[in-house]
N, C-alpha and C positions, 0 to 999 in steps of 0.2 A: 318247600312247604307243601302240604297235603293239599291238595283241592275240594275248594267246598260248594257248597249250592246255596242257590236261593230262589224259592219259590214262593210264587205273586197271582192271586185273581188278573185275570183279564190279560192284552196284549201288553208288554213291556217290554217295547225294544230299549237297548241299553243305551243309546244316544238320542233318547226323549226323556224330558223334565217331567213331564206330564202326562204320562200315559193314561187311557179308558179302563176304568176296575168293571166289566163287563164278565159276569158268571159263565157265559160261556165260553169263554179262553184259560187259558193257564199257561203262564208262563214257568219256563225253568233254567235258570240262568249257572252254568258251572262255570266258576272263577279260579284262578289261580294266579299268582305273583310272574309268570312269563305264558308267553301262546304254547310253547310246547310242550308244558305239563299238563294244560287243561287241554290240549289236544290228544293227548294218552287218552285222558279219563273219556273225553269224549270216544275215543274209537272204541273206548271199553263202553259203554251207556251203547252206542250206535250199533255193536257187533252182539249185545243182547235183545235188539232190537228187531234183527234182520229175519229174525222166523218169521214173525208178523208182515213184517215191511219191506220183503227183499229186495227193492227196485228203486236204488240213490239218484236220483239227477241232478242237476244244477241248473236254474233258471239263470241266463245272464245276459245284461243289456251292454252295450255301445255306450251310452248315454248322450250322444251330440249326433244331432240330423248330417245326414249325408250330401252334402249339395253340392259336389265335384264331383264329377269321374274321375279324378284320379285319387281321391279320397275314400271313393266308392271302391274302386279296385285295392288298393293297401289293405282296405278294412276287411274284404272278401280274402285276402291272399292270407293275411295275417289269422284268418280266425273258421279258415274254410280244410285248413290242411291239416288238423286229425280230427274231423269229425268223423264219427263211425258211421256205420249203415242207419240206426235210428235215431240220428240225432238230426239237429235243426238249427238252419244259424240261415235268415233272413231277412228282410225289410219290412216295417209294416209303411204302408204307401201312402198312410195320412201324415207321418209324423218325421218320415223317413229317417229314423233311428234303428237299426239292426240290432235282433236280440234274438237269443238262441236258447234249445233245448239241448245239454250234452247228459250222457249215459257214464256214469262213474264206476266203478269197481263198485261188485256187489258186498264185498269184502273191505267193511269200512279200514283196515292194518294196512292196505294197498293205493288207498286213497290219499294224494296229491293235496296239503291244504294252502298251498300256494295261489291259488286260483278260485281258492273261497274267503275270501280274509275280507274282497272290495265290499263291505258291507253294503254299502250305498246303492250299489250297481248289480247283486247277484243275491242268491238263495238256492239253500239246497232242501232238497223235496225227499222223504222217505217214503214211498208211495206203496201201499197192498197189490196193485199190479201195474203194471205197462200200459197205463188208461189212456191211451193214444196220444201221445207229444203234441201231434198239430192242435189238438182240441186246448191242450194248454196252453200252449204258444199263441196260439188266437186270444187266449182267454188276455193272456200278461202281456203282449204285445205293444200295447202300446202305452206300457208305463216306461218311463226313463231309467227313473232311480226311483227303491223302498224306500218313501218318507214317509207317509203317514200311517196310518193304522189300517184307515182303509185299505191299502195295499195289502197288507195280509189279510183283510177280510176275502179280497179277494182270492189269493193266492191258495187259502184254507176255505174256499167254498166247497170243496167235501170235507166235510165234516172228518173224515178216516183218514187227510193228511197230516204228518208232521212237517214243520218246515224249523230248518236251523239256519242261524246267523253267528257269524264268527268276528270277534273282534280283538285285533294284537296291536296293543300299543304298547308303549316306551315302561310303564308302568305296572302294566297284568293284561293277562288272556281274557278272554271269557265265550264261550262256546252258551248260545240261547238255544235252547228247543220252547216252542209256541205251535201251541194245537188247543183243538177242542178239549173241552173239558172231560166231556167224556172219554177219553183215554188217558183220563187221570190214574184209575185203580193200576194198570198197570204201566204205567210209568214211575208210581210210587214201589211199586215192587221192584223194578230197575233201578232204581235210586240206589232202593234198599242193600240192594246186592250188593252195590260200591261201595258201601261200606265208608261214603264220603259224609263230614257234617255239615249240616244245616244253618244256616246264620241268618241274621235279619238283616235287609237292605242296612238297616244304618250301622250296622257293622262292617261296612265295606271300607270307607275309608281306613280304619284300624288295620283289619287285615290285611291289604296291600302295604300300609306302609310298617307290618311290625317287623 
């Protein structure tokens, strides 16, 4: 089945009942009946993206404090051995939870989305430049896990980020982009281009199960 979209005022991540209708968010939610169709559509939506935004990362947390050495070392062994030159995987000292900046293929067709799926625990950033990782790492540092909305307020305090959230369950995909509103116009044009249809939230139930 084709993949379709649904776009919503405000922040609406897809495992919240009750999401903020706040005018300046906009959410864009691509569904499809499995993860690996709506991950096509995505790398198509994200590879007409890359003029503007050439610079993918993935924000991602540990989510459980570290209070063992030997805890401490697994978790540094386990998640220290491919970081590249600009990436970032440390502790913040209040909360002592480890979360990390990694550098993805700028080339969304090449990107891994195995290690974007833990909703709960990660995000991925399509950034206008390489606005210094430490500065964002301090900024998200010491959230655990994205639950609330504030978290992406934070996370979208430049206004010129995009952030996606990927979710694959037993039932359908869905790939969210959430930003400012003002990078509505051309987001609508990238829509456009897919050539994908439009549905209303309460169409969703129907479509996954037709």
């Amino acid at each position: 089945m084709d993949t379709v979209f649904i776009q919503e005022v405000g922040i609406n991540p897809w495992d919240q009942l009750n999401p903020e209708k706040e005018q300046e968010y906009v959410t864009i939610s691509l569904l499809n009946q499995d993860f690996e169709s709506v991950w096509k559509t995505w790398r198509e939506l994200a590879s007409s993206l890359t003029y503007g935004w050439p610079v993918i990362v993935t924000w991602y947390s540990t989510g459980s404090p570290q209070y063992s050495k030997t805890q401490e070392y697994l978790t540094l062994k386990r998640f220290s051995k491919n970081l590249g030159p600009k990436d970032i995987f440390k502790k913040n000292e209040k909360t002592l939870v480890y979360s990390g900046i990694e550098h993805l293929n700028r080339d969304p067709k090449h990107i891994d989305p195995a290690k974007l799926t833990d909703y709960l625990r990660s995000a991925t950033l399509m950034l206008k430049e390489d606005d210094q990782p430490e500065q964002l790492w301090q900024r998200l540092s010491h959230l655990n896990y994205i639950s609330r909305t504030d978290d992406f307020k934070l996370i979208l305090k430049d206004s010129e980020r995009l952030t996606f959230r990927f979710y694959d369950t037993e039932t359908h995909g869905v790939a969210q982009l959430i930003c400012h509103s003002n990078q509505q116009k051309i987001l609508d044009n990238a829509i456009a281009n897919l050539k994908i249809r439009r549905i209303d939230k309460e169409g969703v139930y129907d479509y996954i199960h037709s």
